[in-house]
C-alpha positions as semicolon CSV with decimal commas, in nm:
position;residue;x (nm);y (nm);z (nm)
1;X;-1,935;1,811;-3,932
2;X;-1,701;1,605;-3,729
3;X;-1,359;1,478;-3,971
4;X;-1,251;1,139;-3,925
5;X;-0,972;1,103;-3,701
6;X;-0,617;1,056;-3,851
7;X;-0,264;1,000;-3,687
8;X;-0,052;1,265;-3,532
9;X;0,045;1,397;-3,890
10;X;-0,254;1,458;-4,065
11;X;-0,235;1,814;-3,899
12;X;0,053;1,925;-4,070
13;X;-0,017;1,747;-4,370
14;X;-0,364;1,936;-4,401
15;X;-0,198;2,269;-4,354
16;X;0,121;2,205;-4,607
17;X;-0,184;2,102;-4,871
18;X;-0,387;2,415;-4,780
19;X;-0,078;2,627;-4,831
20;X;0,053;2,489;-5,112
21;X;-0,327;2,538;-5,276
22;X;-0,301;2,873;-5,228
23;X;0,041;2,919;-5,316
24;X;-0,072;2,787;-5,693
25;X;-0,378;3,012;-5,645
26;X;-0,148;3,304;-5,599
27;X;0,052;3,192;-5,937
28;X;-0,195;3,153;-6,153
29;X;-0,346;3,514;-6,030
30;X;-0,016;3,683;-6,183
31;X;0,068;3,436;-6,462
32;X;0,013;3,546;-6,830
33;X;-0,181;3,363;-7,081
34;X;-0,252;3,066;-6,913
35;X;-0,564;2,936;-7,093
36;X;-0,900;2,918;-6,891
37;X;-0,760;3,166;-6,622
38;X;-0,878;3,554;-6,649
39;X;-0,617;3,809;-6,574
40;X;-0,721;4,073;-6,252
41;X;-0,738;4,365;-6,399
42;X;-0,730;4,720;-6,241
43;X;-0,960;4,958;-6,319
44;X;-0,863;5,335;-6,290
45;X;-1,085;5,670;-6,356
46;X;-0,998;6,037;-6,412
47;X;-1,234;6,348;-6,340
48;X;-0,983;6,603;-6,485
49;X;-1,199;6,662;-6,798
50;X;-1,549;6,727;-6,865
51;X;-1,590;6,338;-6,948
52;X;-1,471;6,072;-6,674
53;X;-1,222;5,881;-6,879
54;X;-1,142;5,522;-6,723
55;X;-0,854;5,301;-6,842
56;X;-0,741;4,951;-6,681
57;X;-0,422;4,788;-6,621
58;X;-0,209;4,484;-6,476
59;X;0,039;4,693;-6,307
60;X;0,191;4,646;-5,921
61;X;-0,187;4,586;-5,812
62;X;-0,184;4,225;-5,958
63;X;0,159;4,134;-5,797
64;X;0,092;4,283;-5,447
65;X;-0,254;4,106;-5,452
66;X;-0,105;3,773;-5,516
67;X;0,143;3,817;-5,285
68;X;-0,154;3,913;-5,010
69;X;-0,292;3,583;-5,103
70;X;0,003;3,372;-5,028
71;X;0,047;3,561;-4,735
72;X;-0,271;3,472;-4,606
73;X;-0,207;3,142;-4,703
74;X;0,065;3,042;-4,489
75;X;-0,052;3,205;-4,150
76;X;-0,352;3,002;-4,247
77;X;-0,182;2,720;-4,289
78;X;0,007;2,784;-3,938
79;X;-0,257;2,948;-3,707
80;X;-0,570;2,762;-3,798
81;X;-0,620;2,400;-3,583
82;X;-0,570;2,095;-3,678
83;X;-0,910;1,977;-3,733
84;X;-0,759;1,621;-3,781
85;X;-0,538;1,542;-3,521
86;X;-0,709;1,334;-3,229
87;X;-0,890;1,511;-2,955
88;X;-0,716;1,558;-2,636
89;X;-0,949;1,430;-2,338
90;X;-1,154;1,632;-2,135
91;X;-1,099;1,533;-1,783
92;X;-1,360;1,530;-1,536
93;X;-1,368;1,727;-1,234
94;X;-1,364;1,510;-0,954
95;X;-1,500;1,583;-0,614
96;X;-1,392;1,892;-0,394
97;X;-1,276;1,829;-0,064
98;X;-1,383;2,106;0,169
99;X;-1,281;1,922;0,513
100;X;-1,056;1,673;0,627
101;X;-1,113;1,445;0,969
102;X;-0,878;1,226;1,110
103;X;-0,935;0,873;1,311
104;X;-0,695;0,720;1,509
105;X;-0,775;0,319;1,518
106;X;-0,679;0,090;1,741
107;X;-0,649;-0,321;1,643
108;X;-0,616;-0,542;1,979
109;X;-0,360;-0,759;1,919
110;X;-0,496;-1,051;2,146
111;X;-0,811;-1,213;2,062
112;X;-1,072;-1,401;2,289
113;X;-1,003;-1,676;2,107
114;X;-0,666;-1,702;2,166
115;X;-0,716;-1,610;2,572
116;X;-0,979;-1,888;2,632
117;X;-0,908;-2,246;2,556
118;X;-1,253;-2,349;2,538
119;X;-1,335;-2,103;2,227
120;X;-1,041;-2,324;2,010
121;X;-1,267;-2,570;1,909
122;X;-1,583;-2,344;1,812
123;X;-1,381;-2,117;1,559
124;X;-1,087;-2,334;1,523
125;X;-1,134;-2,336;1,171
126;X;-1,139;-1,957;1,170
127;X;-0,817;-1,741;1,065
128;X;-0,714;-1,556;1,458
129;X;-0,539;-1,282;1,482
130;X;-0,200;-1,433;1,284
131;X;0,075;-1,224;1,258
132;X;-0,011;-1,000;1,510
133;X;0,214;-1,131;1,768
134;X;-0,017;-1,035;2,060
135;X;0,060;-0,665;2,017
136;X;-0,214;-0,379;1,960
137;X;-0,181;-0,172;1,627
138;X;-0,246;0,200;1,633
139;X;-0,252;0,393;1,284
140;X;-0,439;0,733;1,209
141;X;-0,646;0,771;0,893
142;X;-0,687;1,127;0,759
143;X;-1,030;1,171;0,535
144;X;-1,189;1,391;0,329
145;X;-1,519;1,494;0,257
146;X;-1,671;1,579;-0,002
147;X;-1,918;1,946;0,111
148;X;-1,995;2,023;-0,198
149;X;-2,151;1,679;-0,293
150;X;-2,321;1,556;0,050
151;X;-2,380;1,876;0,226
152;X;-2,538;1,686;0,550
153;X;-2,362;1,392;0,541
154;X;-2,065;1,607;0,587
155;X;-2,189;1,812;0,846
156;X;-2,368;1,501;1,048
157;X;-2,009;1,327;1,033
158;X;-1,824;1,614;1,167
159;X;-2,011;1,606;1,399
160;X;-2,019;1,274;1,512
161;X;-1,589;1,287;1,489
162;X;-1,653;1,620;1,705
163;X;-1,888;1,416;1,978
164;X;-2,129;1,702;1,897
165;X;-2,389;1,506;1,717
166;X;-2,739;1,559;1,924
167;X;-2,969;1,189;1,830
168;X;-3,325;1,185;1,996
169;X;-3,432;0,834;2,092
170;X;-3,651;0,660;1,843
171;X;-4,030;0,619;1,919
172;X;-4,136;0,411;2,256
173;X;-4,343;0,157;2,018
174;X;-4,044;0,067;1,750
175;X;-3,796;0,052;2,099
176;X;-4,000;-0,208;2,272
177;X;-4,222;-0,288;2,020
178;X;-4,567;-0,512;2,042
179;X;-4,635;-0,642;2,433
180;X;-4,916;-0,796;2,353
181;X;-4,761;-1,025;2,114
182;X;-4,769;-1,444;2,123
183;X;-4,429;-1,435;2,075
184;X;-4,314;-1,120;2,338
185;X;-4,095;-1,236;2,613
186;X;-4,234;-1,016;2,939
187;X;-3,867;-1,051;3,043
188;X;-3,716;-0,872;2,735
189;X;-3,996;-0,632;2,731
190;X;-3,968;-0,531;3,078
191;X;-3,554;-0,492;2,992
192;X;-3,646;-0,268;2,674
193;X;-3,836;-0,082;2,851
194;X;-3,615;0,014;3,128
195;X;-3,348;0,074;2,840
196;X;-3,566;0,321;2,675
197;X;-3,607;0,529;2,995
198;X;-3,197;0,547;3,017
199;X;-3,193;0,685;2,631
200;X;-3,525;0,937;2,705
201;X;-3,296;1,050;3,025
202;X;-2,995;1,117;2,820
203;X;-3,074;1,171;2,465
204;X;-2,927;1,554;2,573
205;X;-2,605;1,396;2,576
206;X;-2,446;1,409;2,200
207;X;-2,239;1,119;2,037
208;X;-1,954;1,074;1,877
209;X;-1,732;0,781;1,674
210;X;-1,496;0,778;1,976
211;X;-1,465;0,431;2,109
212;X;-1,700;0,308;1,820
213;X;-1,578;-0,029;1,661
214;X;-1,552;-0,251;1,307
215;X;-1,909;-0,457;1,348
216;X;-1,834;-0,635;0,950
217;X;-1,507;-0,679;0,748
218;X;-1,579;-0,866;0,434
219;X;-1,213;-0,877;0,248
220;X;-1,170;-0,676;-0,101
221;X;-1,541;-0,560;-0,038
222;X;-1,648;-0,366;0,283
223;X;-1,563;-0,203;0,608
224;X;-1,841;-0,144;0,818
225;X;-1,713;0,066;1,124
226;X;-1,860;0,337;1,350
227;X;-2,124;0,098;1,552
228;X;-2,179;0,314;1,911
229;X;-2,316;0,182;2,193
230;X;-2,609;0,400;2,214
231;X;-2,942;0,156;2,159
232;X;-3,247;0,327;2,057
233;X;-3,090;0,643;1,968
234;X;-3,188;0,796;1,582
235;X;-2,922;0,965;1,372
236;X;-3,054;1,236;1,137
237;X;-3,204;1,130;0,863
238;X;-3,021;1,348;0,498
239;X;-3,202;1,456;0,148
240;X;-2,825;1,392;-0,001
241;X;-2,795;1,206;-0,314
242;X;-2,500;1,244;-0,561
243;X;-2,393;0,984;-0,852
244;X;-2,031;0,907;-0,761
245;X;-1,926;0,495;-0,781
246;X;-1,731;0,288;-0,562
247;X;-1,506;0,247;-0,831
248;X;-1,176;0,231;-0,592
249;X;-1,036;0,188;-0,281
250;X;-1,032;0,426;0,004
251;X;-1,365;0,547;-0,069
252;X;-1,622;0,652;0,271
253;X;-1,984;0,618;0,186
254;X;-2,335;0,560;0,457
255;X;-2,665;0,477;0,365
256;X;-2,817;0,659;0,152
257;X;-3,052;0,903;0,318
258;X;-2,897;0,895;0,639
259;X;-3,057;0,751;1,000
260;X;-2,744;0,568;1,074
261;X;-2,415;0,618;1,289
262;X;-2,194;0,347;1,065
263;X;-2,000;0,418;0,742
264;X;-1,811;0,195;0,542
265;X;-1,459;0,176;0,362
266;X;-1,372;0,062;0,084
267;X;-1,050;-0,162;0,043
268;X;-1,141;-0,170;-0,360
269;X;-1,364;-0,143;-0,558
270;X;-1,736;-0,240;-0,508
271;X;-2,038;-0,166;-0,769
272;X;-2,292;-0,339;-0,554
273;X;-2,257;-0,075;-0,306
274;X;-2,370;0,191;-0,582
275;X;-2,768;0,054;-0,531
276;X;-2,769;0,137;-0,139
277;X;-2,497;0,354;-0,049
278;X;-2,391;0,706;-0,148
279;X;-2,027;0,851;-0,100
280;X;-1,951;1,109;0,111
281;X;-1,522;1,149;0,143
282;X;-1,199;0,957;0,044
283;X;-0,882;0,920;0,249
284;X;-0,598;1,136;0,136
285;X;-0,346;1,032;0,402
286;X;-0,268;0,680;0,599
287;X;-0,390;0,495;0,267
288;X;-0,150;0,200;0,308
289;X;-0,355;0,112;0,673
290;X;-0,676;0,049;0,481
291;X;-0,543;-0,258;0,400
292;X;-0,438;-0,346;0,726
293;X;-0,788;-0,314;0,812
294;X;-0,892;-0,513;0,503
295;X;-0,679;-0,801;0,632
296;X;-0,781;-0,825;0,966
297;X;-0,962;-1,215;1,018
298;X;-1,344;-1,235;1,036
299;X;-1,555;-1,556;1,117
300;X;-1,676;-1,713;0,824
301;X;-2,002;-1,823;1,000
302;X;-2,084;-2,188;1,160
303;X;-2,237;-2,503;1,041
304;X;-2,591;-2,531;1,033
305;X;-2,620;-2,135;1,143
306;X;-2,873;-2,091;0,883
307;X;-3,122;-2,362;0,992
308;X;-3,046;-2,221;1,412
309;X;-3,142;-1,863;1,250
310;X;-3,481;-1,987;1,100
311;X;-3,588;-2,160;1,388
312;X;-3,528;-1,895;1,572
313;X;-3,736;-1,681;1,380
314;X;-4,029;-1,888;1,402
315;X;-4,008;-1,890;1,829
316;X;-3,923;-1,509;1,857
317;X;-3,597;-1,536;1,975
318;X;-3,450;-1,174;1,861
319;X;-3,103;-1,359;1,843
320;X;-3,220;-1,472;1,529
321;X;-3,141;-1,194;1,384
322;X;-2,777;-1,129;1,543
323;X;-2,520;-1,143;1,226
324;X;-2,290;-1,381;1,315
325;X;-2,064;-1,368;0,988
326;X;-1,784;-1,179;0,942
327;X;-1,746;-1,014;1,223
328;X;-1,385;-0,915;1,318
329;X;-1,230;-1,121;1,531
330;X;-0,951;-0,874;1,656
331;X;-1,095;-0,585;1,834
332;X;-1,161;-0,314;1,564
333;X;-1,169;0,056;1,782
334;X;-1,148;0,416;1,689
335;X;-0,975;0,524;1,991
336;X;-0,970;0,924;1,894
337;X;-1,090;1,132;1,600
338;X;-1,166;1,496;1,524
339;X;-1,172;1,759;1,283
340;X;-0,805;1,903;1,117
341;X;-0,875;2,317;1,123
342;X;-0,697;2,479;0,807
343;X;-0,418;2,521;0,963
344;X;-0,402;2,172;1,100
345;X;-0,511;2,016;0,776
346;X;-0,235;2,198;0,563
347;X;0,028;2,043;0,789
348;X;-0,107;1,709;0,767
C-alpha cells in the first residue's frame, strides 16, 4: 500500500500520534475500574500439596508490563521510518568511463575566401572567418568513452586515435561501380579504377584521425569531424547498441552499427540524432572549446543549388551528390590525438 505523500512533518507527526496511542494503551492496562476495560491479571500455581492450588493477582506484573508497552512505544515511535515523508530520488547510474583520448585541433585562421578576391562575390553573403584575426587556434579536447556501453565502438576509436585501425578496401563493384552504364563516364571509371588499385596496394597500412578534418558544422546541432582521406577504404562494421540520448552538450556518438571513420559532437542537445546515432563517450576536459568549434562559420548553401543538384542527377554527374551546405569555412584539423594511459589520464 503506498501512503499519500505529506510535507516534511507528517513524519514526526505520525510517530508523536503512534506514541502517544500507546502511551494511553499503557494507562488504561494499569488503571482501576475504568468501565469497558478488563484488568491483566496474573495467574500463579503451587505444587506444594497434593492438589495444585492456583490463585491470581494484579501485583508488580501489571505495572512492569505497562511500562514494557510504553517502552516499546517510543523506540517505535523513533526507529521505525517515516512512511510519509516524500521519497528521496533514486539517481541513475550514468555511464562508466573506462578510457579517456585526447585530440588536439587545429582552426586555420585564414580562409580561401579571404586569400582570393575572386571567391568575395560567390560567398559574400557567407559569415568568414570573423574574429579570428588571421591567426590559427590550437585547443586539445580530452574524451571519454564509454567501454562498458559500446564495447567496439570504443575499441575501433582507440584505435583510429592510435593510427592502428586496419580498414580493407570495399568491394571492386561498389568502388567503381556499373561500366556498362548509359550514364558511366569512361574517364571517371578509368580514374576509379586506378584509385582502387592504390587502396588494394595499401589497405596493410592502418588509419588513424590524425590530420582528419570538420566535413559539417550545423550550429547548436552537430559536429561532424574525423573525414580521412582514405577513398574506398571500409571501417568495421559494430553489433553495439545502447539507449543513451543526446540530451546535452559534449556528447560523441557514430552511426549506429559502425562502417564509418566520422563521429560527431554535440554543442547541445539534439533528439533527432537518437533515431540514427548511438553514443559512445563525453568530453570531461577542454569543454569550453566545443563551442569554439560550434561557432566556427559554415556556408549556408547557394541560390538555385537545389535545382543544379537535380539536374545533375538526371545526367550522372556524381557532383550531384557533393554536400555543399554547411561546410566549415575555416579549416577544421585534428592535428594530433592518442590514448591518455592511467597514469597519463589521472594527471589530466
Amino acid at each position: 500500500v503506498r501512503f499519500p505523500r505529506m510535507g516534511p512533518m507528517a513524519g514526526p507527526m505520525a510517530r508523536a500520534a503512534c506514541l502517544l496511542f500507546l502511551c494511553s494503551a499503557a494507562t488504561a492496562f494499569r488503571a482501576p475500574g475504568l468501565p469497558g476495560m478488563a484488568r491483566p491479571l496474573r495467574t500463579a500455581c503451587s505444587m506444594q500439596a497434593q492438589t495444585p492450588t492456583c490463585h491470581t493477582s494484579d501485583g508488580p506484573l501489571t505495572r512492569r508490563m505497562a511500562l514494557g508497552i510504553a517502552a516499546a512505544g517510543v523506540v517505535a515511535g523513533f526507529s521505525a521510518p517515516s512512511w510519509a515523508q516524500d521519497e528521496a530520488p533514486i539517481e541513475a547510474a550514468g555511464p562508466v568511463i573506462t578510457d579517456k583520448v585526447f585530440l588536439d585541433f587545429k582552426i586555420v585562421g585564414r580562409t580561401k575566401a579571404l586569400e582570393n578576391a575572386k571567391w568575395e562575390g560567390i560567398i559574400g553573403r557567407d559569415k568568414r572567418a570573423a574574429g579570428g584575426g588571421g591567426e590559427d587556434a590550437t585547443f586539445r579536447i580530452v574524451v571519454g568513452l564509454y567501454g562498458m556501453d559500446a564495447p567496439e565502438t570504443t575499441e575501433n576509436f582507440k584505435a583510429m586515435v592510435a593510427g592502428t585501425l586496419l580498414a580493407p578496401c570495399i568491394d571492386q563493384d561498389e568502388a567503381i561501380g556499373d561500366e556498362e552504364s548509359f550514364t558511366t563516364n569512361q574517364r571517371k571509371s578509368l580514374t576509379k579504377r586506378s584509385i582502387y588499385r592504390q587502396c588494394l596496394a595499401q589497405q596493410g597500412t592502418p588509419v588513424g584521425l590524425q590530420y582528419s578534418t570538420g566535413y559539417q558544422i550545423i550550429k547548436d546541432k552537430r559536429i561532424d569531424l574525423g573525414r580521412i582521406n582514405k577513398l574506398f577504404r571500409q571501417a568495421p562494421n559494430t553489433q553495439d547498441a545502447n539507449t543513451l540520448l543526446h540530451d546535452r552538450a559534449g556528447l560523441l556518438s557514430t552511426v549506429k552499427g559502425g562502417g564509418q571513420f566520422e563521429f560527431t559532437l554535440t554543442p547541445g542537445p539534439n533528439k533527432e540524432l537518437d533515431e540514427t546515432q548511438m553514443i559512445f563517450g563525453e568530453v570531461v576536459e577542454g569543454f569550453e572549446f566545443v563551442q569554439v568549434l560550434n561557432q566556427v562559420p559554415a556556408t549556408q548553401g547557394q541560390f538555385l543549388e537545389g535545382a543544379f543538384k537535380f539536374s545533375g542527377k538526371l545526367i550522372g554527374d556524381d557532383r550531384s551528390g557533393i554536400t555543399t551546405k554547411y561546410r566549415p569555412l575555416a579549416k577544421v584539423t585534428i592535428a594530433d590525438c592518442g590514448v591518455l594511459d592511467g597514469a597519463a589520464a589521472a594527471a589530466e
